[in-house]
VMD Tcl script that builds the backbone (N, CA, C; Angstrom):
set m [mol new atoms 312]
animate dup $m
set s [atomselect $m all]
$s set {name element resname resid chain x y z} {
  {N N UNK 1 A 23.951 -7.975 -4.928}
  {CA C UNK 1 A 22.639 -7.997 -4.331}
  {C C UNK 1 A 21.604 -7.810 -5.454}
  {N N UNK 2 A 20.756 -8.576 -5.185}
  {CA C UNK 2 A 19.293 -8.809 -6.189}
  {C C UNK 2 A 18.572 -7.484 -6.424}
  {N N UNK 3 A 17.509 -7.212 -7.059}
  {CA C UNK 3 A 17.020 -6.315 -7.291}
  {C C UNK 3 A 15.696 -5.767 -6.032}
  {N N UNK 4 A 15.562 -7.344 -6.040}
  {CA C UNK 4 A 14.117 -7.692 -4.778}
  {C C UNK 4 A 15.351 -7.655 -3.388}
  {N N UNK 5 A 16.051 -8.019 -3.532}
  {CA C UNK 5 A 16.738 -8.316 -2.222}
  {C C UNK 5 A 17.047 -6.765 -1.680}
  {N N UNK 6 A 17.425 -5.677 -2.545}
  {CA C UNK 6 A 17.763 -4.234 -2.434}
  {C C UNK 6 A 16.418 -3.996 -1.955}
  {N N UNK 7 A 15.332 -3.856 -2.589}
  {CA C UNK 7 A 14.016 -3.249 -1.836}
  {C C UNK 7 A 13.754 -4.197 -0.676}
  {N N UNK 8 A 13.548 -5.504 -0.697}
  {CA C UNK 8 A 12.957 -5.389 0.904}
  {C C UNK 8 A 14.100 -4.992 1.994}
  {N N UNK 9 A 15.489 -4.859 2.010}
  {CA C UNK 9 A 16.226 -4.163 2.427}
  {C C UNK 9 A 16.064 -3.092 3.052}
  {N N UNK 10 A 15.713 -2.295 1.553}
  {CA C UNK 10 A 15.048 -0.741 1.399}
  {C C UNK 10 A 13.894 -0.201 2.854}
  {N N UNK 11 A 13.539 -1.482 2.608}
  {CA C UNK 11 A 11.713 -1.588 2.862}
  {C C UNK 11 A 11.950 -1.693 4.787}
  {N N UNK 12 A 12.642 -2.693 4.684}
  {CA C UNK 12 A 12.637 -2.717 6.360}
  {C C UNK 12 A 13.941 -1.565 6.966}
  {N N UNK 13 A 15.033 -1.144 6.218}
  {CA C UNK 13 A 15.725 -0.264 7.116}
  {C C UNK 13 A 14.370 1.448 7.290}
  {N N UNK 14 A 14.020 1.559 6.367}
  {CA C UNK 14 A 12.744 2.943 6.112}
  {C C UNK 14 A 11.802 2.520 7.300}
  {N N UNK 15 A 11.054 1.562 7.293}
  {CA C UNK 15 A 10.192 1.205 8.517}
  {C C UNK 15 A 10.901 1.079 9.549}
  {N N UNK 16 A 12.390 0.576 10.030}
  {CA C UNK 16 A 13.132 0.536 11.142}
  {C C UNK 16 A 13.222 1.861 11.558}
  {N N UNK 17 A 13.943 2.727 10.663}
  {CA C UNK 17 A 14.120 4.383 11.039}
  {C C UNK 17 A 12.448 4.993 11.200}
  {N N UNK 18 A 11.885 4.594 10.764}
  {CA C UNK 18 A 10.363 4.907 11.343}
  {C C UNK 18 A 9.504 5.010 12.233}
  {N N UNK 19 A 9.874 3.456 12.799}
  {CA C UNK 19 A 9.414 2.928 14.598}
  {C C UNK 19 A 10.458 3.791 14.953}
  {N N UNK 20 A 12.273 3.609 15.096}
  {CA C UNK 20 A 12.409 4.853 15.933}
  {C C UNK 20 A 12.637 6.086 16.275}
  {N N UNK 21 A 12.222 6.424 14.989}
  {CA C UNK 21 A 11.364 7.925 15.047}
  {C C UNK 21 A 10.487 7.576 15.683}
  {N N UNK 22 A 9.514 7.505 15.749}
  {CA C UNK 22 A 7.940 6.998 16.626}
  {C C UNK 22 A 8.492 7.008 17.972}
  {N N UNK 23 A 9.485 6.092 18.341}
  {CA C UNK 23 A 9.638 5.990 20.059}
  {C C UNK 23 A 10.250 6.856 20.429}
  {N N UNK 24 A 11.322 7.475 19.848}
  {CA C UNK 24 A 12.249 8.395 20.536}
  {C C UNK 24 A 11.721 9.976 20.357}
  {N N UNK 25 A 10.823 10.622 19.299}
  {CA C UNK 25 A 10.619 12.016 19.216}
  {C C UNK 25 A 9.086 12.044 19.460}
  {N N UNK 26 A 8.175 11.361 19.986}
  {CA C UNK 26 A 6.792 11.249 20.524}
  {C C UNK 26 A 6.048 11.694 19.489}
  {N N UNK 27 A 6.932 11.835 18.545}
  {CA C UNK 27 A 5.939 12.154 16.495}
  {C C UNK 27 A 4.996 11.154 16.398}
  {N N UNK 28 A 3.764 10.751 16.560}
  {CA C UNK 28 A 3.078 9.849 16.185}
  {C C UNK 28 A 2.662 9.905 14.864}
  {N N UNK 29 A 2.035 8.777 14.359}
  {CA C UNK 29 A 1.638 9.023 12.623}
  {C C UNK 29 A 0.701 8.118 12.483}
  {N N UNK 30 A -0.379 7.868 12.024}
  {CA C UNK 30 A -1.255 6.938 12.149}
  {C C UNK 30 A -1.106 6.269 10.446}
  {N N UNK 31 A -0.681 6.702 10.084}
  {CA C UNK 31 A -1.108 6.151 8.402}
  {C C UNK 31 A 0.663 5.487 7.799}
  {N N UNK 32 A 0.291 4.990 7.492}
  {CA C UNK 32 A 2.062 4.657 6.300}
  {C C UNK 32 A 1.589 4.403 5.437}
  {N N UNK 33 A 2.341 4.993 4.126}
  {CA C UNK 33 A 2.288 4.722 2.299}
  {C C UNK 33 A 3.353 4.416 1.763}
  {N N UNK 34 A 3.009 3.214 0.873}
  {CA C UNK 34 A 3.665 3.002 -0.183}
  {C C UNK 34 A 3.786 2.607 -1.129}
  {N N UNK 35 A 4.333 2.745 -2.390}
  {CA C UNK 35 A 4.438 2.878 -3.908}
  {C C UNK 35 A 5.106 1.439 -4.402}
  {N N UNK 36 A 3.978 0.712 -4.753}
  {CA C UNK 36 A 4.626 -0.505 -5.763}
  {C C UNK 36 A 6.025 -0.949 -5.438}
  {N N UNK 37 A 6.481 -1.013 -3.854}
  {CA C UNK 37 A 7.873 -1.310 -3.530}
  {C C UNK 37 A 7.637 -2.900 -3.318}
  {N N UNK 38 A 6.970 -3.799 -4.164}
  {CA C UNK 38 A 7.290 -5.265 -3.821}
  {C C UNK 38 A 7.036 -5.954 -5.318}
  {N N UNK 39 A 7.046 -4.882 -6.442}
  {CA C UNK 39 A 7.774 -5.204 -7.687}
  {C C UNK 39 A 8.807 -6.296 -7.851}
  {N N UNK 40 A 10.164 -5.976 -7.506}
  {CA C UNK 40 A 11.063 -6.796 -7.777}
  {C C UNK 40 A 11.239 -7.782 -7.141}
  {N N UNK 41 A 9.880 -7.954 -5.897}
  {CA C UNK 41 A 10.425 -9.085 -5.188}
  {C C UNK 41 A 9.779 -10.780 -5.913}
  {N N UNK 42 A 10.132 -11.773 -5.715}
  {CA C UNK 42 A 9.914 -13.012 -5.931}
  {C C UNK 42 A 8.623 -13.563 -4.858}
  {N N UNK 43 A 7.578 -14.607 -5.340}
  {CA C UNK 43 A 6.526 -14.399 -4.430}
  {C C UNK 43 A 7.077 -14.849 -2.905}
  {N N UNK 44 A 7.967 -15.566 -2.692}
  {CA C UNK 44 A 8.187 -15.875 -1.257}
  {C C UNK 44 A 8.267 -14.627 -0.579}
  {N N UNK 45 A 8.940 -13.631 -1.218}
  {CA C UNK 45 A 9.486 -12.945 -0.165}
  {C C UNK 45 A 8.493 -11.675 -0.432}
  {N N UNK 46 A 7.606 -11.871 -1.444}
  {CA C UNK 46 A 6.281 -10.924 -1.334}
  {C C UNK 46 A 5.475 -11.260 0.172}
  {N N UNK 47 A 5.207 -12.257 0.174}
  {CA C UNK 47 A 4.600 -13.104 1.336}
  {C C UNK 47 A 5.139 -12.248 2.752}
  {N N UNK 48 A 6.441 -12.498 2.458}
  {CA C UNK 48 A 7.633 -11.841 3.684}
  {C C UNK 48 A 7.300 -10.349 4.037}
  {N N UNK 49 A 7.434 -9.741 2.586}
  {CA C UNK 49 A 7.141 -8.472 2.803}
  {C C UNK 49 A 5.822 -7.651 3.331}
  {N N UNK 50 A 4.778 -8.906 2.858}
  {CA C UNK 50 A 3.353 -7.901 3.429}
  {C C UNK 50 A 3.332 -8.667 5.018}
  {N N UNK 51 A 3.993 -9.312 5.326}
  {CA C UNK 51 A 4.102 -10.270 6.979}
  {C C UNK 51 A 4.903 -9.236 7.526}
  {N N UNK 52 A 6.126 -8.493 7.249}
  {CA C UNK 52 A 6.846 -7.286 7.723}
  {C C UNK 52 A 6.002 -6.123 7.424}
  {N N UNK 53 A 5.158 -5.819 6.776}
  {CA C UNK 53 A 4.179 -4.359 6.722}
  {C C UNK 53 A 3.458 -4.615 7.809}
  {N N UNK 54 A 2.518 -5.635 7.919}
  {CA C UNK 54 A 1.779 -5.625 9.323}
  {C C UNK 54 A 1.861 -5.987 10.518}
  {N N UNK 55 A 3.946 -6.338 10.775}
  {CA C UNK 55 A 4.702 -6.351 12.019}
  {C C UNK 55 A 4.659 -5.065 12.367}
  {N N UNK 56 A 5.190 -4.388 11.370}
  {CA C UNK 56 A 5.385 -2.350 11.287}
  {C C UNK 56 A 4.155 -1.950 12.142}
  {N N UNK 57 A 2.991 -2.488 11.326}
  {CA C UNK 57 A 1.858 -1.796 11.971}
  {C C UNK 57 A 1.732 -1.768 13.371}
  {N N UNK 58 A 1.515 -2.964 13.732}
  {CA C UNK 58 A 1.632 -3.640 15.254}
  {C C UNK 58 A 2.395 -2.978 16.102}
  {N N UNK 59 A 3.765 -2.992 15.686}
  {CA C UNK 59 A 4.585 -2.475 16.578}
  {C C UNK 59 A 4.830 -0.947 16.913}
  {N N UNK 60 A 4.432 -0.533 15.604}
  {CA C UNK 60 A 4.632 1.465 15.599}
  {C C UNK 60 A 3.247 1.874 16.080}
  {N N UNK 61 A 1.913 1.124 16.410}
  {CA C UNK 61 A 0.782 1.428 16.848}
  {C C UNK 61 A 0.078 2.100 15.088}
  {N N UNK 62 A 0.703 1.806 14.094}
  {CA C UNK 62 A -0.076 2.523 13.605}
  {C C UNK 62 A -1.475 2.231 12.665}
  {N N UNK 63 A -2.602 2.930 13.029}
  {CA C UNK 63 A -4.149 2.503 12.159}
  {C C UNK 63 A -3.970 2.050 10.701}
  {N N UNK 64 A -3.231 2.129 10.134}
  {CA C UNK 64 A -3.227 1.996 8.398}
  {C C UNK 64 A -1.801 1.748 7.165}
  {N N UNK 65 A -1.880 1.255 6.198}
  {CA C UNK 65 A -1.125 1.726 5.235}
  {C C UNK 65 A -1.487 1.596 3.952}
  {N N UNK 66 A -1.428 2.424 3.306}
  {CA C UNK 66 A -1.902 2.539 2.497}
  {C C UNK 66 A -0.784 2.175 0.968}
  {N N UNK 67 A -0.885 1.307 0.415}
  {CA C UNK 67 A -0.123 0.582 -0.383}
  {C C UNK 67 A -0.484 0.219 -1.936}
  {N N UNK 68 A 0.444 0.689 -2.498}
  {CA C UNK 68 A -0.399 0.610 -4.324}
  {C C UNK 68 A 0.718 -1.007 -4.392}
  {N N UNK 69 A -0.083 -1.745 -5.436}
  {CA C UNK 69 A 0.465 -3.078 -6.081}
  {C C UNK 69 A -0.201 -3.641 -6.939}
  {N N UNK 70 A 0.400 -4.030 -7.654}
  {CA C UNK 70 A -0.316 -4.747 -8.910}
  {C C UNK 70 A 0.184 -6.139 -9.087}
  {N N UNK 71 A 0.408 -6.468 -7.563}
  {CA C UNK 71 A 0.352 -8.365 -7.443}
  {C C UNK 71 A -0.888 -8.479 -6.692}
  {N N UNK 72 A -1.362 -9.055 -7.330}
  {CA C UNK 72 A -3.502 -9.584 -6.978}
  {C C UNK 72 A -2.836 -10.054 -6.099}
  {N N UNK 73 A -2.064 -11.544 -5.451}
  {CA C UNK 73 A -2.274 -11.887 -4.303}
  {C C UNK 73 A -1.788 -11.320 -2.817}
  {N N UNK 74 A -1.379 -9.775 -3.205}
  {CA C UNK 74 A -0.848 -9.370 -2.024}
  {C C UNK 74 A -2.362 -8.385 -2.095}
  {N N UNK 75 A -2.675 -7.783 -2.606}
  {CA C UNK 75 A -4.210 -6.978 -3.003}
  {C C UNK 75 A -5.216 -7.962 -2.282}
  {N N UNK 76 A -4.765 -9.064 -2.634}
  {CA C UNK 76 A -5.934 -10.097 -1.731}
  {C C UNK 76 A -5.892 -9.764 -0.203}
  {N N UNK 77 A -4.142 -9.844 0.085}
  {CA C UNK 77 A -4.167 -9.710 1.774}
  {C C UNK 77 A -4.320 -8.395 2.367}
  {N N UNK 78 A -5.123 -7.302 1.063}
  {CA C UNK 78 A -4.799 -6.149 2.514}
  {C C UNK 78 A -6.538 -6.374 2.907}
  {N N UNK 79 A -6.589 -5.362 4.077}
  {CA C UNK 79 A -7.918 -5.826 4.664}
  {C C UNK 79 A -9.145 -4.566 3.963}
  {N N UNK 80 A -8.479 -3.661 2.980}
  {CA C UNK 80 A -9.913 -3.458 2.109}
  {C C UNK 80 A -8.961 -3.025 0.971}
  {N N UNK 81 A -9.821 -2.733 -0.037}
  {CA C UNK 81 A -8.809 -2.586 -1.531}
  {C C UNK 81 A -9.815 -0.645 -1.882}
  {N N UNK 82 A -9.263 -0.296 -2.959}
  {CA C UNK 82 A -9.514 0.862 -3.057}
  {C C UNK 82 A -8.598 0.803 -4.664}
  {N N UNK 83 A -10.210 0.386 -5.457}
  {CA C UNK 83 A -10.084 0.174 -7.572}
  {C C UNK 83 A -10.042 1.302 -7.780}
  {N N UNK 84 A -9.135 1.950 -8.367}
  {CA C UNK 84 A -9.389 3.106 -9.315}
  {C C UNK 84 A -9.848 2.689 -10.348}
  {N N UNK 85 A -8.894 1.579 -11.223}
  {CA C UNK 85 A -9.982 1.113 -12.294}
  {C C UNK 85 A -11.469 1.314 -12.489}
  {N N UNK 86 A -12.024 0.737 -11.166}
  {CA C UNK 86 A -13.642 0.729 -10.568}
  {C C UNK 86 A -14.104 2.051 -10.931}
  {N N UNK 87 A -13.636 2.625 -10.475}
  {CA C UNK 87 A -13.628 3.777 -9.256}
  {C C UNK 87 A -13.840 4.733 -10.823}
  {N N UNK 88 A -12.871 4.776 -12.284}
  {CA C UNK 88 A -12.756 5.479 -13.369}
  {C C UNK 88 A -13.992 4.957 -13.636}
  {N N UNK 89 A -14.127 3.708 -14.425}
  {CA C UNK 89 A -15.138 3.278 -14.896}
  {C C UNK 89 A -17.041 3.852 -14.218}
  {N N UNK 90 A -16.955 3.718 -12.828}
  {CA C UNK 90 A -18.160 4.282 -12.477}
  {C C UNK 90 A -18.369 6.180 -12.703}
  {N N UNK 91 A -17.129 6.767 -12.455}
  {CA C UNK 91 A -17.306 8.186 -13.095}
  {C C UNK 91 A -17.800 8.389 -14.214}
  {N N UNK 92 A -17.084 7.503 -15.807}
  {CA C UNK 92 A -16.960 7.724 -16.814}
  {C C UNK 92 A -18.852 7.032 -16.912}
  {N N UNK 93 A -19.442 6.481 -16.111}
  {CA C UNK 93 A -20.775 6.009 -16.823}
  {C C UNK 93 A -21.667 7.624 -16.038}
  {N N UNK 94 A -20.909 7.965 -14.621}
  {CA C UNK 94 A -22.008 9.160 -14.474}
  {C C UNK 94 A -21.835 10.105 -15.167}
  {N N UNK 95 A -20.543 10.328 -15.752}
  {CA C UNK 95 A -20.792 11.590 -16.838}
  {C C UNK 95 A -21.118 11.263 -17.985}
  {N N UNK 96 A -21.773 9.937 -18.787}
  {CA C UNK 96 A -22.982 9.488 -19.670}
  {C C UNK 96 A -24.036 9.399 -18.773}
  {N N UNK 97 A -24.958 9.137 -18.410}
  {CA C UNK 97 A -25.903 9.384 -18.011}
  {C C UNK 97 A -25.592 10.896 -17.481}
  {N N UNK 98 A -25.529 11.943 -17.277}
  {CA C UNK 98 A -24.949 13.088 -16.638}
  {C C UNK 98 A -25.494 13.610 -18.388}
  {N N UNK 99 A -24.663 13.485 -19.172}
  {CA C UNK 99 A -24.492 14.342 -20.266}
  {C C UNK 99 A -26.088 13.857 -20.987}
  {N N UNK 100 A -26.485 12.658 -21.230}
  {CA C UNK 100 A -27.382 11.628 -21.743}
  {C C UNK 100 A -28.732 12.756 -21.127}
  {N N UNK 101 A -29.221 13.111 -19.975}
  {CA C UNK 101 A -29.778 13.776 -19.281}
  {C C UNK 101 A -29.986 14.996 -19.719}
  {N N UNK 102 A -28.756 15.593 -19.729}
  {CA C UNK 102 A -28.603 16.897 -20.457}
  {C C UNK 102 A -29.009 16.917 -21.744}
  {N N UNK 103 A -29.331 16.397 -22.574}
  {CA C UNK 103 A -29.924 16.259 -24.097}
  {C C UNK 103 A -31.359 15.913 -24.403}
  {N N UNK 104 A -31.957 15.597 -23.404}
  {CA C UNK 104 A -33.246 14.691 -22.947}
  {C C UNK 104 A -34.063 16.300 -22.163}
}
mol reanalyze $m
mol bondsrecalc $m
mol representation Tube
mol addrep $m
């Protein structure tokens, strides 16, 4: 078995034991996370995999997931993104102007 073929494996037995947790112990959860698990996959079955994240959603009722990746075209399909890159870069200019201020 492939390397990609082991994680989306991975990927749907974890979300399977998930939904039924969800139906059978009335545990609800509104959020799911996860960590760069579509690395090893090949783009078809990247495609596959973010089409099975938002079956998960649908079906477990749940509001969100929250998902790190560093394939732009799956970053394209979630429905908002969240740059740290951005996100560093705009800190690192308020603590110049911040400090810039302080000298002035």
């Amino acid at each position: 078995m492939s390397g990609g073929e082991r994680t989306f494996i991975d990927a749907c037995l974890t979300r399977a034991i998930a939904l039924y947790l969800a139906q059978n112990t009335g545990r609800r959860f509104d959020t799911l996370f996860s960590d760069e698990a579509d690395g090893p996959l090949d783009p078809e079955h990247k495609r596959m995999f973010m089409a099975m994240k938002r079956e998960v959603l649908r079906l477990g009722g749940y509001r969100q997931e929250f998902f790190i990746t560093q394939t732009p075209h799956l970053a394209a399909m979630a429905d908002a993104i969240i740059d740290l890159d951005a996100m560093q870069v705009d800190a690192l200019r308020d603590v110049a102007l911040v400090a810039e201020e302080a000298r002035t």
